[in-house]
Z-matrix of the N, CA and C atoms (Angstrom, degrees):
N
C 1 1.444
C 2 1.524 1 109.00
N 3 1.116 2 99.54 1 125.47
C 4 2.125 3 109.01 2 170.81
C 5 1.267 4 111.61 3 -90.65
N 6 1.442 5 114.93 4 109.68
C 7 1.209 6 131.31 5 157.47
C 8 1.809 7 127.96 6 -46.34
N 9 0.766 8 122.00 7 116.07
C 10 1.138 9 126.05 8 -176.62
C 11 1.526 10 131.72 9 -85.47
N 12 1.909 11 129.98 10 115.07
C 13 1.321 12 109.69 11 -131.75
C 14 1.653 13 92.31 12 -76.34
N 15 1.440 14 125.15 13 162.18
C 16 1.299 15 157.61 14 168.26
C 17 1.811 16 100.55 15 -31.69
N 18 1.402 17 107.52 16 -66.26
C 19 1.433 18 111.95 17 -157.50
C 20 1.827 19 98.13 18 -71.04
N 21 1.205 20 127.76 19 -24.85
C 22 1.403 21 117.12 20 -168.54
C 23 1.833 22 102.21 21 -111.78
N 24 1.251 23 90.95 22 149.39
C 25 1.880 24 120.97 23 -165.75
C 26 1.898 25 91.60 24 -66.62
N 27 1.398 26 94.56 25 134.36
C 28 2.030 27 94.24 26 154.43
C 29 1.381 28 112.87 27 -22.34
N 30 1.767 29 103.12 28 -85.77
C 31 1.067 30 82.48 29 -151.91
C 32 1.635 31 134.72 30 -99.81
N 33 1.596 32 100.95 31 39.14
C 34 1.569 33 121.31 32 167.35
C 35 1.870 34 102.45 33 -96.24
N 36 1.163 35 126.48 34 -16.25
C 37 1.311 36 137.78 35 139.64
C 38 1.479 37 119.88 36 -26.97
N 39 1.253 38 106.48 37 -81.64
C 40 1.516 39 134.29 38 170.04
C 41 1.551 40 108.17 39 -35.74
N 42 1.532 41 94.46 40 -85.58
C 43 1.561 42 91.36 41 165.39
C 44 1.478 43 150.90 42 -7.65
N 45 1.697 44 76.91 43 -90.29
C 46 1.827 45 83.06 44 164.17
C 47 1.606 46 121.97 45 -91.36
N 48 1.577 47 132.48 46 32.70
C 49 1.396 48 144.28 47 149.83
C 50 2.076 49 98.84 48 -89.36
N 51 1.298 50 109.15 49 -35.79
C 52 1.531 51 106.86 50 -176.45
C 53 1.699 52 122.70 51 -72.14
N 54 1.928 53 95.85 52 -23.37
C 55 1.266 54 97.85 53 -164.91
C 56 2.039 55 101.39 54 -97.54
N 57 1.195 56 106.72 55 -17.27
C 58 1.486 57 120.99 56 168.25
C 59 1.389 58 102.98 57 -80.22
N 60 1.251 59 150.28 58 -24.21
C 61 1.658 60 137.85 59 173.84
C 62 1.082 61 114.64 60 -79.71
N 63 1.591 62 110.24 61 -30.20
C 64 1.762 63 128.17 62 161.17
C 65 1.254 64 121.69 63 -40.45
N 66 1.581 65 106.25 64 -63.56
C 67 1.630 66 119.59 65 155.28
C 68 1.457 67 124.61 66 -41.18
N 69 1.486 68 115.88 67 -48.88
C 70 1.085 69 118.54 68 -165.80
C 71 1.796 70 110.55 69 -56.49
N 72 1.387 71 79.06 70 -44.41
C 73 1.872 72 108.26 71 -160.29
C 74 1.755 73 95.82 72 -62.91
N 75 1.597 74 105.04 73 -29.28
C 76 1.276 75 88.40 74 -176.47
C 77 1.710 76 115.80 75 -111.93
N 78 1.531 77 108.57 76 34.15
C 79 1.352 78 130.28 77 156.31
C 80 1.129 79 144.60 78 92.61
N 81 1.876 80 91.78 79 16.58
C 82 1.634 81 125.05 80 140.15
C 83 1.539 82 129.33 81 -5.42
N 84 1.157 83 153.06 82 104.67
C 85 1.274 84 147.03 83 -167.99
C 86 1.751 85 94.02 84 -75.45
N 87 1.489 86 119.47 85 119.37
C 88 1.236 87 104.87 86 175.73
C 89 1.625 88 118.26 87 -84.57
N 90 1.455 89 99.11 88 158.68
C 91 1.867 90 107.86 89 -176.12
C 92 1.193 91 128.48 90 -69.22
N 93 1.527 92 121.65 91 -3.08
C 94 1.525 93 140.22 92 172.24
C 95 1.687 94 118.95 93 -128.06
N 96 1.386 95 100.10 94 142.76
C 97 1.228 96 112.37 95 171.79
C 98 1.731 97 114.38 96 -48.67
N 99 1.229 98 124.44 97 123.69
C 100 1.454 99 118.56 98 133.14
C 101 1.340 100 107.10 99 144.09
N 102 1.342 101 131.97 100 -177.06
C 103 1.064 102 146.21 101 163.49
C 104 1.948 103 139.03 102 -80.25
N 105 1.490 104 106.05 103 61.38
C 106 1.375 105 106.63 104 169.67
C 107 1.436 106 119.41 105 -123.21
N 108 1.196 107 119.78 106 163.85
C 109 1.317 108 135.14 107 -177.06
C 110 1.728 109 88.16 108 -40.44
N 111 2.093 110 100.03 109 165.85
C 112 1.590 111 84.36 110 154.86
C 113 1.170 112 137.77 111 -118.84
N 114 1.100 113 114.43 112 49.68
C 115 1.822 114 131.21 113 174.67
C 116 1.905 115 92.06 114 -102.49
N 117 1.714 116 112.86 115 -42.48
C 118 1.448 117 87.54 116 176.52
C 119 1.379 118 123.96 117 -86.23
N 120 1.682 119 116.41 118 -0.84
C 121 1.250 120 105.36 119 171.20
C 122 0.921 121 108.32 120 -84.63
N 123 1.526 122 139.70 121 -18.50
C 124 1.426 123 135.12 122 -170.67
C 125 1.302 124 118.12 123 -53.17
N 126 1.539 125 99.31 124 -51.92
C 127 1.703 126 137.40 125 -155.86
C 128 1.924 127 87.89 126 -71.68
N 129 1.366 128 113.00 127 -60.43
C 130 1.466 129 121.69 128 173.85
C 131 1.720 130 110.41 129 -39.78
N 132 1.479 131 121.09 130 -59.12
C 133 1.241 132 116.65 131 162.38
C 134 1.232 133 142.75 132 -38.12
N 135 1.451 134 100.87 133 -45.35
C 136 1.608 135 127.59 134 -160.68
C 137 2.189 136 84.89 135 -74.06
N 138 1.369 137 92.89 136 -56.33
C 139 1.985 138 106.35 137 -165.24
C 140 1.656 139 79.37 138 -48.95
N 141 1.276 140 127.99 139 -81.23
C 142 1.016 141 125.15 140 -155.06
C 143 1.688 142 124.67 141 -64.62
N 144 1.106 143 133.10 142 35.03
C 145 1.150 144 137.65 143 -163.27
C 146 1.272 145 136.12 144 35.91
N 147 0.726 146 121.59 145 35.21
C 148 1.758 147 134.05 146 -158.89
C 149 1.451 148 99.90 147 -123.32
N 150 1.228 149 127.12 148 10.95
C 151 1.703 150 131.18 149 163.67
C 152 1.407 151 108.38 150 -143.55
N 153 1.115 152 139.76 151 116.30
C 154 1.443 153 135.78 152 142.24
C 155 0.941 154 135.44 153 -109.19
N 156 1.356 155 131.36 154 -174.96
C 157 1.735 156 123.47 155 -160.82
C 158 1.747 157 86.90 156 -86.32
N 159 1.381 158 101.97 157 -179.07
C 160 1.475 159 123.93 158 168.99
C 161 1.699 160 113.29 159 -82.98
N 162 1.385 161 124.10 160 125.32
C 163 1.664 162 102.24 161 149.67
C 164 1.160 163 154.32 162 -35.03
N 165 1.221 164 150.98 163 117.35
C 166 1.216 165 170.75 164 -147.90
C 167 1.728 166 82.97 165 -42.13
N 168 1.240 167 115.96 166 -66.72
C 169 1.792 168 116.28 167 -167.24
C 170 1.352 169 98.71 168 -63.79
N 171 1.253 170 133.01 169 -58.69
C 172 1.455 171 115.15 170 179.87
C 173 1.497 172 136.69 171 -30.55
N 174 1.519 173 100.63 172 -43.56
C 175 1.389 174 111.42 173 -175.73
C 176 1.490 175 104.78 174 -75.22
N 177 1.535 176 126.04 175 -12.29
C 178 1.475 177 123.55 176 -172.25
C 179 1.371 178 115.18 177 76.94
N 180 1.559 179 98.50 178 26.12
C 181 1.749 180 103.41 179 165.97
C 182 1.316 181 113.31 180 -98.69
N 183 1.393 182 120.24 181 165.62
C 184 2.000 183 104.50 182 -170.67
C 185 1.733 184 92.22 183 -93.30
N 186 1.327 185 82.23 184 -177.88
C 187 1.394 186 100.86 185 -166.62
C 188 1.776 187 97.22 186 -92.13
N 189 1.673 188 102.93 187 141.29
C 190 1.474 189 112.53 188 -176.56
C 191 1.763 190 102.79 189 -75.58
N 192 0.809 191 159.27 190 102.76
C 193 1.709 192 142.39 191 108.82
C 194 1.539 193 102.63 192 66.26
């Protein structure tokens, strides 16, 4: 079971563990050693900081106030 870190919400968890297995699946070198499916390496990445979302400006959304 992957623990999920403290400071980030379920389901931005979810999210960005779904959108990194996506990658994986489509042949991404993953960021940790070993052998698991890739929804659990994702989820393993995501817990361990080694994936985060994009900035608000990156994505070409405006900036909040």
């Amino acid at each position: 079971m992957v623990t999920r870190p403290a400071h980030m919400n379920a389901y931005e968890f979810v999210v960005l563990a779904a959108l990194r297995a996506q990658q994986l699946l489509a042949g991404c070198t993953p960021r940790l050693a070993g052998e698991h499916t890739a929804a659990t390496m994702a989820q393993m990445e995501v817990a361990d900081g080694l994936v985060a979302r994009a900035a608000a400006q990156a994505q070409g959304e405006p900036e909040s106030p």
